[in-house]
Rosetta silent file (secondary structure, phi, psi, omega in degrees, C-alpha in Angstrom):
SEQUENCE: XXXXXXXXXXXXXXXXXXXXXXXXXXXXXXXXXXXXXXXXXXXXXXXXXXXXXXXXXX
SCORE:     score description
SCORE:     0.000 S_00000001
   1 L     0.000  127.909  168.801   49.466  -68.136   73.560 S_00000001
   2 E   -80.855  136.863  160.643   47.045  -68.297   76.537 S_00000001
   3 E  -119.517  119.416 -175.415   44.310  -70.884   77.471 S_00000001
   4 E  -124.654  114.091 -170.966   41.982  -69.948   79.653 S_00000001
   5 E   -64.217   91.860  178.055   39.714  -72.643   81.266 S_00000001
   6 E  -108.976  111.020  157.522   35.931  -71.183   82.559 S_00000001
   7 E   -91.966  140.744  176.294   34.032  -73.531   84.408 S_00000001
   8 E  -145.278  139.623  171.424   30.240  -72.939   84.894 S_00000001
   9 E   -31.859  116.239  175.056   27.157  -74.372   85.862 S_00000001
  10 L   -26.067  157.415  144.424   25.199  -75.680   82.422 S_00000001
  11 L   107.641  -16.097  174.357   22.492  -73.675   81.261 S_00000001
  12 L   -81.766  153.403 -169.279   24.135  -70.073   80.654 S_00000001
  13 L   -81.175  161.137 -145.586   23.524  -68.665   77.278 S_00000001
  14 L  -120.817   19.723  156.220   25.516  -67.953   74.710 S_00000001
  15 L   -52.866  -74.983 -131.529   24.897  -64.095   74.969 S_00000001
  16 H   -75.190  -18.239  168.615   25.972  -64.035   78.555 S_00000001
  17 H   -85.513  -19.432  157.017   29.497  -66.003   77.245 S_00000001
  18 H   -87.029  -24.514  160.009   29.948  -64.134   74.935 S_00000001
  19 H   -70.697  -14.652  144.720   29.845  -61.195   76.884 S_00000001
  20 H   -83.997   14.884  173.528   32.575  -62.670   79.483 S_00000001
  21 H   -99.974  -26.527  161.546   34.834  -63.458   76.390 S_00000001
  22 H   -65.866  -82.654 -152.768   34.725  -59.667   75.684 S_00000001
  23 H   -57.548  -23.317  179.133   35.662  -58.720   79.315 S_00000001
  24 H   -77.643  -32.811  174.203   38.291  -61.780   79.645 S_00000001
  25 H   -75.844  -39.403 -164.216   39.878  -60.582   76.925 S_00000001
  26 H   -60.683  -30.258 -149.490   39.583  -57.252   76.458 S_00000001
  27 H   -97.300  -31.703 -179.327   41.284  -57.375   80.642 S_00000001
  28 H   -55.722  -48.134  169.356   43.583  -60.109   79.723 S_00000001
  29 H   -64.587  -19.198  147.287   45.032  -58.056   76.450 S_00000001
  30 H   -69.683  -55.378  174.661   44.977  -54.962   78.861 S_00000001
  31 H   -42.399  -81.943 -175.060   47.179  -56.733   81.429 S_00000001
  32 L   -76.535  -17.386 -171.834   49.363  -59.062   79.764 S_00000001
  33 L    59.622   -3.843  169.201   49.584  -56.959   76.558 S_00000001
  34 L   -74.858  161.323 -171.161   48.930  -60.085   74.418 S_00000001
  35 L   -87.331  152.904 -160.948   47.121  -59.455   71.562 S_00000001
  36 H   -66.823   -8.220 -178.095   43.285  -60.285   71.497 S_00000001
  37 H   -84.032   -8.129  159.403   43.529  -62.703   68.578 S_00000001
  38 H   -95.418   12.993  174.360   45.947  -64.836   70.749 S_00000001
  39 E  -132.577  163.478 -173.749   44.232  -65.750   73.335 S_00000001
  40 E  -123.618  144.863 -164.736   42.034  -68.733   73.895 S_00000001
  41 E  -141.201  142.379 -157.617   39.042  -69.102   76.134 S_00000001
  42 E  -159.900  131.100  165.263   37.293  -72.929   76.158 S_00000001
  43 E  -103.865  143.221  163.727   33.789  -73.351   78.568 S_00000001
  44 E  -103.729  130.536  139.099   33.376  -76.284   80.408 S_00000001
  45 E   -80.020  133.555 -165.339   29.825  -76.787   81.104 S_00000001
  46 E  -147.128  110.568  169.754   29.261  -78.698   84.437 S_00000001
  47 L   -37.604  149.705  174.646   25.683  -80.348   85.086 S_00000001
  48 L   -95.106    8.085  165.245   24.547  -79.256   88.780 S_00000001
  49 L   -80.367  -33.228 -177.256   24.183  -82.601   89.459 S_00000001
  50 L   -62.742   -4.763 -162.589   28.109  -82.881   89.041 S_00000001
  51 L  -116.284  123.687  178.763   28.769  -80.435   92.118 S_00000001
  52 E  -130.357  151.630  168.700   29.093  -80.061   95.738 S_00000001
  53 E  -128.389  144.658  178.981   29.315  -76.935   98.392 S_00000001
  54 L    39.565   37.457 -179.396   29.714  -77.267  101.473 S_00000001
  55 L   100.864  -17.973 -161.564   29.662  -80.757  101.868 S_00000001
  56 E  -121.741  160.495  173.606   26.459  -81.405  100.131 S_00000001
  57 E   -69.148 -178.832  168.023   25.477  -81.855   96.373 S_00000001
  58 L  -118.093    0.000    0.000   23.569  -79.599   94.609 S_00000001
């Protein structure tokens, strides 16, 4: 069974996750041929205080 990890900045909605849990699946279950009821998808929400690019926080 697959677990698949998404990290993202806090604050997205839970439209816009649910609409990349359609497309991760539906491409994983195209790919891999597992079926869509087998795979698992888990958000990490990660404060933008918690983050740095390019050297600096954000």
């Amino acid at each position: 069974m697959p677990f698949i990890e998404v990290k993202l900045y806090e604050g997205r909605s839970q439209e816009q996750k649910q609409a990349l849990v359609d497309k991760i699946t539906e491409a994983f279950e195209e790919i891999t041929g597992t079926p869509k009821d087998h795979v698992w998808i888990v958000f990490r929400d990660v404060p933008g205080d918690q983050c740095a690019m390019g050297g600096k926080l954000q």
